[in-house]
C-alpha positions in Angstrom: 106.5 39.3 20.1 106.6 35.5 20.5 104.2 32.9 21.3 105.4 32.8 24.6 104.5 36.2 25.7 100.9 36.2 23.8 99.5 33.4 25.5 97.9 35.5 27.9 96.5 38.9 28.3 93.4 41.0 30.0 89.9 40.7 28.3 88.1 43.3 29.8 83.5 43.5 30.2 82.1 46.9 31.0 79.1 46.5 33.8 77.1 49.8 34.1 78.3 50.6 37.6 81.7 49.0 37.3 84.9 47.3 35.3 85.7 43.8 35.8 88.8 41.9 34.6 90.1 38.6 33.9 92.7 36.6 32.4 91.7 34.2 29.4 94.5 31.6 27.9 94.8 32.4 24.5 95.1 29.3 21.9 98.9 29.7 20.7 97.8 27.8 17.5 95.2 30.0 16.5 96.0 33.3 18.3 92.5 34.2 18.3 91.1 37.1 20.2 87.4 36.5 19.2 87.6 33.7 21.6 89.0 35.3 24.5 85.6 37.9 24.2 83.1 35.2 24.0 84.9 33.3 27.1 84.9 36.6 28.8 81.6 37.3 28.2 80.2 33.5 29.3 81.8 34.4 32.3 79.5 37.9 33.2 76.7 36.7 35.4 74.8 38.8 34.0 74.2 39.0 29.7 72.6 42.0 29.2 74.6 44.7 31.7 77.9 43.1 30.6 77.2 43.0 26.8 80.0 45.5 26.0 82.9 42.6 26.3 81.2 40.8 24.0 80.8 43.5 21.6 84.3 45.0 21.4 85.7 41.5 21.6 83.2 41.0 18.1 84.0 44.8 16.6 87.4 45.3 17.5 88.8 41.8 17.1 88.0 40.4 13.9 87.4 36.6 13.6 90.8 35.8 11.6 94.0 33.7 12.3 96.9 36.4 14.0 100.5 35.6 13.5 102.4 36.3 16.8 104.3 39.5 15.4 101.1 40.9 14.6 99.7 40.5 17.9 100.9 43.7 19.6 98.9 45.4 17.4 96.0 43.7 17.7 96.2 44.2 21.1 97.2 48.0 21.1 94.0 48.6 19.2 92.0 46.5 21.1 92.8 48.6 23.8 92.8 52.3 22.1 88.9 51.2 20.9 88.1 49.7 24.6 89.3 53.3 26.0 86.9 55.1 23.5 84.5 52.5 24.1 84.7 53.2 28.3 84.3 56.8 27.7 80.7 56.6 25.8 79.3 53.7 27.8 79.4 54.4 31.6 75.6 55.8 31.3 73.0 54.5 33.3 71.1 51.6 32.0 67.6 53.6 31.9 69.7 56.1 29.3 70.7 52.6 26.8 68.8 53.8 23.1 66.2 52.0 21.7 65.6 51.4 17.7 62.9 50.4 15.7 63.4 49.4 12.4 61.8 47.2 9.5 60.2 47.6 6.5 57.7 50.3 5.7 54.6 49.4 6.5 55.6 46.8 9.0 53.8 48.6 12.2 57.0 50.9 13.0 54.8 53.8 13.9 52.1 51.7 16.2 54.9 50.1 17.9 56.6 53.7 18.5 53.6 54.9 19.9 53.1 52.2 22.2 56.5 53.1 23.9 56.4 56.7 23.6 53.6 56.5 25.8 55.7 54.9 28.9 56.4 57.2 31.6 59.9 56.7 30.9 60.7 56.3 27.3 60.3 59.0 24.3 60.7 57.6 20.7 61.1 60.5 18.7 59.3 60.9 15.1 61.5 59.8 12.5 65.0 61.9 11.6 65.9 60.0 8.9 69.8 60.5 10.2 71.2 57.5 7.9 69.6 59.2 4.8 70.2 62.8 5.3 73.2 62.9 7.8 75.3 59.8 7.9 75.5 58.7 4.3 77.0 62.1 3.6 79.2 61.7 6.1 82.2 61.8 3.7 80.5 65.3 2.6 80.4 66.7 5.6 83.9 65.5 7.1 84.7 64.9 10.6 82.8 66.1 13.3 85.7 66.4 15.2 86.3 69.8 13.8 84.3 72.5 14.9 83.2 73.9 11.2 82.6 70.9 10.2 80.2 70.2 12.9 78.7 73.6 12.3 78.0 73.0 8.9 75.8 69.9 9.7 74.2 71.3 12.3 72.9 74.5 10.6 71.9 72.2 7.8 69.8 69.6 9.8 68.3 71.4 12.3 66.9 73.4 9.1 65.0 70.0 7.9 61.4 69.5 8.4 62.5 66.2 10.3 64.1 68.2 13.3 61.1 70.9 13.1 59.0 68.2 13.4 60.4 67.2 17.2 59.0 70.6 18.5 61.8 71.1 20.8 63.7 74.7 21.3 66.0 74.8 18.2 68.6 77.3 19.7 68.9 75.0 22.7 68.9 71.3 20.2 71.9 73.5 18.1 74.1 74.7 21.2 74.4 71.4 22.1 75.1 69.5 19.5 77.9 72.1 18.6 78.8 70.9 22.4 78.5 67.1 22.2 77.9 66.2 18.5 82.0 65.5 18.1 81.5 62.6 15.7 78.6 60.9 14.4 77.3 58.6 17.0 77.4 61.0 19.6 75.8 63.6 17.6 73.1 61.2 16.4 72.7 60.5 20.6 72.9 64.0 21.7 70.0 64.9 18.7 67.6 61.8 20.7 68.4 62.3 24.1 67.5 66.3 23.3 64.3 65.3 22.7 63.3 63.1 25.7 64.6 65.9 28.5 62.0 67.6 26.6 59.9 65.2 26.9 60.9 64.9 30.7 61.7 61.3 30.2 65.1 59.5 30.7 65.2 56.4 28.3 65.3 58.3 24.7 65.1 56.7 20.7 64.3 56.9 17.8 61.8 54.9 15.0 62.8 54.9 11.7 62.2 51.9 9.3 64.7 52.1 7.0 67.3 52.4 9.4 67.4 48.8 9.0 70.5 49.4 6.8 72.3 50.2 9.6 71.7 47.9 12.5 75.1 46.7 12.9 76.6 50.3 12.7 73.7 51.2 15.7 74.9 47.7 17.7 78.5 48.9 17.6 78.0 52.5 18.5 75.4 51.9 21.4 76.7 48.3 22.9 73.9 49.2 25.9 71.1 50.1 23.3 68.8 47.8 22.0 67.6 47.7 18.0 64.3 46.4 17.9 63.2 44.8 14.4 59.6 44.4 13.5 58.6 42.1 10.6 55.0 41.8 9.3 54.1 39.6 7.0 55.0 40.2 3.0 52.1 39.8 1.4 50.1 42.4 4.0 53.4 45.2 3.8 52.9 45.1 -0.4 48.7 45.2 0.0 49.1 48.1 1.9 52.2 49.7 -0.1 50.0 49.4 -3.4 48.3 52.5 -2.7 50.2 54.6 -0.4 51.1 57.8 -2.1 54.6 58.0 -2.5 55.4 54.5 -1.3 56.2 51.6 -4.0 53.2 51.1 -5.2 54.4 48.1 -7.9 54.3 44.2 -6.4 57.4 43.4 -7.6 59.3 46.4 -6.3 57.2 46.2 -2.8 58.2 42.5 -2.4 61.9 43.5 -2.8 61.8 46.1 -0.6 60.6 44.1 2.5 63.3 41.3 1.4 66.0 43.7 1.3 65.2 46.3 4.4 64.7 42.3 6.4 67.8 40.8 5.6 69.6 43.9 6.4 68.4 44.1 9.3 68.6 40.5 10.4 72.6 41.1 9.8 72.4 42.3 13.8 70.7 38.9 14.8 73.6 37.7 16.4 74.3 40.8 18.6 72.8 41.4 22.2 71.3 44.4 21.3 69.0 42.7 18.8 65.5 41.8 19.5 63.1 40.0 16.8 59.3 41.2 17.1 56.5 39.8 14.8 53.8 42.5 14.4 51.1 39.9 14.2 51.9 38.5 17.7 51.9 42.1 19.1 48.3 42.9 17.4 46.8 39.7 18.5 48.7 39.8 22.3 50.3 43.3 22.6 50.0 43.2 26.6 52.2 40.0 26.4 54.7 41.2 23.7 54.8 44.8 25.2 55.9 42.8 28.4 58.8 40.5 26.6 60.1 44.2 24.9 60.2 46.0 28.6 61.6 43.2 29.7 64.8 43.4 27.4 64.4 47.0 27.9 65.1 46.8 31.8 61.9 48.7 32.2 58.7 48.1 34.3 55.5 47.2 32.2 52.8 50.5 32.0 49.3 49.9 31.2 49.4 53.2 29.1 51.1 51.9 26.6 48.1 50.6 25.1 45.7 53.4 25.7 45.4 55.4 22.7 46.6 59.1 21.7 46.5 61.8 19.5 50.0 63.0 18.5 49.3 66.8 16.8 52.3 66.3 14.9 50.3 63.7 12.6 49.0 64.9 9.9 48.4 62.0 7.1 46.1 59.6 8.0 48.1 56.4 7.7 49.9 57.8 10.8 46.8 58.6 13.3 45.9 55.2 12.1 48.5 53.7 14.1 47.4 56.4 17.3 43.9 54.1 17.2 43.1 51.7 19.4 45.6 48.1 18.5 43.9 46.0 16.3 44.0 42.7 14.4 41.5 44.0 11.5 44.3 44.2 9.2 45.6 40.7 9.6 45.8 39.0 6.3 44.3 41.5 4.5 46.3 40.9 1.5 43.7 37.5 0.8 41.2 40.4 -0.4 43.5 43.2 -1.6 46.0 40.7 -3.9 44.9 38.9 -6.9 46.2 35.7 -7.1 48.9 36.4 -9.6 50.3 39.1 -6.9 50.4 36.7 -4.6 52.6 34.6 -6.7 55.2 37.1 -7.3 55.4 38.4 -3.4 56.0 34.1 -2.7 58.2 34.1 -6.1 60.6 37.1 -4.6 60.6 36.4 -0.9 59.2 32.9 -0.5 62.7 31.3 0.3 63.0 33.1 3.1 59.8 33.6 4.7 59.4 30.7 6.9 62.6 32.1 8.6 60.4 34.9 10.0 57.5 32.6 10.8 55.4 32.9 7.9 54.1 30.2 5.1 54.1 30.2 1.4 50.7 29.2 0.4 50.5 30.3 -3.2 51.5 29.2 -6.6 54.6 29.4 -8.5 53.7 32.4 -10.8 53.5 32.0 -15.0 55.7 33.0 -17.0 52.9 35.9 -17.9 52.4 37.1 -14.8 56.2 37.4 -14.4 56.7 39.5 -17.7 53.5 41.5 -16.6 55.0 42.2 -12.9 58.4 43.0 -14.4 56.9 45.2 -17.0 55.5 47.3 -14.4 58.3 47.7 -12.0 60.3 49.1 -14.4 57.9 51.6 -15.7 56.9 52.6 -12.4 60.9 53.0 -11.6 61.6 54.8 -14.2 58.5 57.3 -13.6 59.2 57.5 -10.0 63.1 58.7 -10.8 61.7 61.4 -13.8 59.6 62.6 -11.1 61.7 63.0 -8.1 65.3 63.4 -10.0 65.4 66.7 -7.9 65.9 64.9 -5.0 67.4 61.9 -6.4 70.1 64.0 -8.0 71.0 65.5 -4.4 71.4 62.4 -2.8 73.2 61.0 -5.5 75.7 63.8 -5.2 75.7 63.6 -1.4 74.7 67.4 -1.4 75.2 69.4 1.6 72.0 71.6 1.0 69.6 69.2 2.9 66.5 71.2 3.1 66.7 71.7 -1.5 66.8 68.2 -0.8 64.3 67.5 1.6 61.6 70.1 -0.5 62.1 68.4 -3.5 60.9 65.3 -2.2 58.1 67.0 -0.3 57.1 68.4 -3.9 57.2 64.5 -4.9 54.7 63.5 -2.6 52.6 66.2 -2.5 52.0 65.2 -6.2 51.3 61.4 -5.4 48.8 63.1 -2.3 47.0 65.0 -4.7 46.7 62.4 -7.4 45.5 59.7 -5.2 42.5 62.5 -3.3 
């Protein structure tokens, strides 16, 4: 294929009630299909229905230089991925996912209740599906095959996580045998179980550390929108410090919210991405509650702010978040962190802090305080691996046996539970 007959082709956007198309000219120089889905996607009139010609355009074809006898393939898969694409995305916008994600301790769970409570939306507790399901994903094989699929199913829907949804089980299975033919539609047929239950439409899920895969949730669900919640450092390690089974180390806490932030500020650049500060939703949530329904395409409900009880929440960090929103936590970490804690939250995450909105106020840390911090990260590593090398040996392995998995962690915490009462 020549220059000639690659100047031109269709660039297709996916609206939710229609297909439109146009002709881009394509750059004979640089032969560039990245630009043909950001023209075609300027020319939507409206961003968020049309944001799936902007995505495949991003997914499908990479930002490189394509020599002309390369093109025809480019194209060809363009168009096989557009084709799956169409088949997944023709839902109705009140049926586009929503995920929260962040660090731990970042106000995942008040922020999931707050939605869960609109007459339209059900966020489901957390499933963990990155940890237990698609990081094993080479274990497991293809869903495409029928025993394969079986396998997983009788293996999750045996976890605590699904239990904990309190939906029919026989029902949940038969139909992800029935839709769950590869991992995104399996991990979409598992949430949108759960809100019919719920007798709600819009269905998600909240789990923090499924911050390590935002861009995989941007590319599967181009109508869905990831919502990432940041709180400030120095209050996510206070409050770590003596959460049974959490980091409990300032060093190690510190890294944590650097690394689950960063990952998930990879997405930044999608549509589907939407920045909230939990500080600004404590201090105004009517306001911020009204920006997120907004993206959402949903009408604000006063009820999101009324507080619940959710039966399903047994420790006490989690009916916490059912309470009434408040801002007595704000900066809490000014009482609960010794200055030299301070230090080493600013001396790990400080570069990039104001990026988020927050300031470094403290000191550089001494060399002391360093070798102390240090010291103690690694000792609480290594004790944390001794004690749950059950479960660590499992994942590691990528077994199959979730629920020996799941227990042995369980046993881990219960240990952390009892030490701390």
């Amino acid at each position: 294929m020549n220059h000639r007959t690659t100047r031109r082709f269709t660039a297709k956007c996916m609206h939710p009630s229609s297909i439109t198309h146009w002709r881009v000219r394509v750059d004979s120089r640089l032969q560039d299909p990245v630009a043909i889905g950001h023209e075609a996607h300027t020319r939507c009139s409206e961003t968020r229905p049309n944001v799936l010609g902007y995505a495949l355009a991003k997914r499908y074809f990479p930002p490189r230089k394509v020599a002309a006898g390369d093109m025809s393939n480019v194209l060809a898969r363009g168009r096989d991925q557009f084709k799956r694409a169409q088949m997944q995305a023709p839902e109705p916008l009140l049926n586009a996912p929503i995920f929260i994600v962040g660090a731990p301790r970042s106000g995942t769970t008040l922020l999931r209740n707050m939605l869960n409570r609109h007459p339209v939306i059900a966020i489901g507790p957390e499933t963990d599906f990155n940890h237990y399901v698609y990081s094993r994903r080479q274990s497991f094989g293809s869903l495409s095959e029928s025993q394969n699929r079986q396998r997983l199913v009788d293996a999750y829907l045996a976890t605590e996580h699904v239990r904990k949804m309190r939906v029919d089980l026989k029902a949940l299975r038969d139909t992800l045998l029935r839709e769950g033919t590869s991992y995104e539609n399996f991990f979409a047929s598992l949430l949108r179980f759960y809100a019919q239950s719920q007798g709600k439409k819009r269905w998600g899920e909240k789990t923090p550390r499924h911050a390590f895969m935002t861009e995989t949730l941007c590319d599967w669900y181009v109508s869905g929108t990831v919502i990432h919640l940041v709180r400030d450092p120095r209050d996510v390690v206070a409050s770590s410090l003596h959460l049974p089974g959490a980091t409990n180390n300032v060093l190690g806490g510190a890294y944590l919210w650097l690394h689950c932030n960063l990952e998930a500020r990879k997405a930044h650049d999608r549509p589907q991405y939407l920045l909230i500060r939990y500080e600004e939703l404590v201090k105004q949530p009517e306001q911020e509650l009204r920006r997120i329904c907004a993206v959402l395409g949903v009408e604000y409900s006063p009820v999101m702010l009324l507080p619940n009880c959710d039966p399903a929440s047994v420790l006490p960090w989690y009916r916490r978040a059912e309470e009434p929103v408040t801002t007595d936590r704000l900066g809490k970490w000014r009482d609960e962190l010794t200055p030299d804690h301070v230090a080493l939250v600013e001396w790990i995450v400080g570069p990039h802090m104001p990026s988020f909105g927050y300031e470094v106020v403290g000191r550089a840390p001494t060399n002391l305080a360093i070798f102390r911090g240090a010291t103690f990260a690694a000792f609480d590593a290594v004790k944390r691996r001794i004690t749950e090398f059950p479960a660590a040996w499992y994942y590691f392995t990528r077994s199959t046996n979730l629920v020996k998995e799941e227990n042995a962690r369980h046993r881990f915490r219960k240990r952390f539970v009892t030490s701390v009462n």
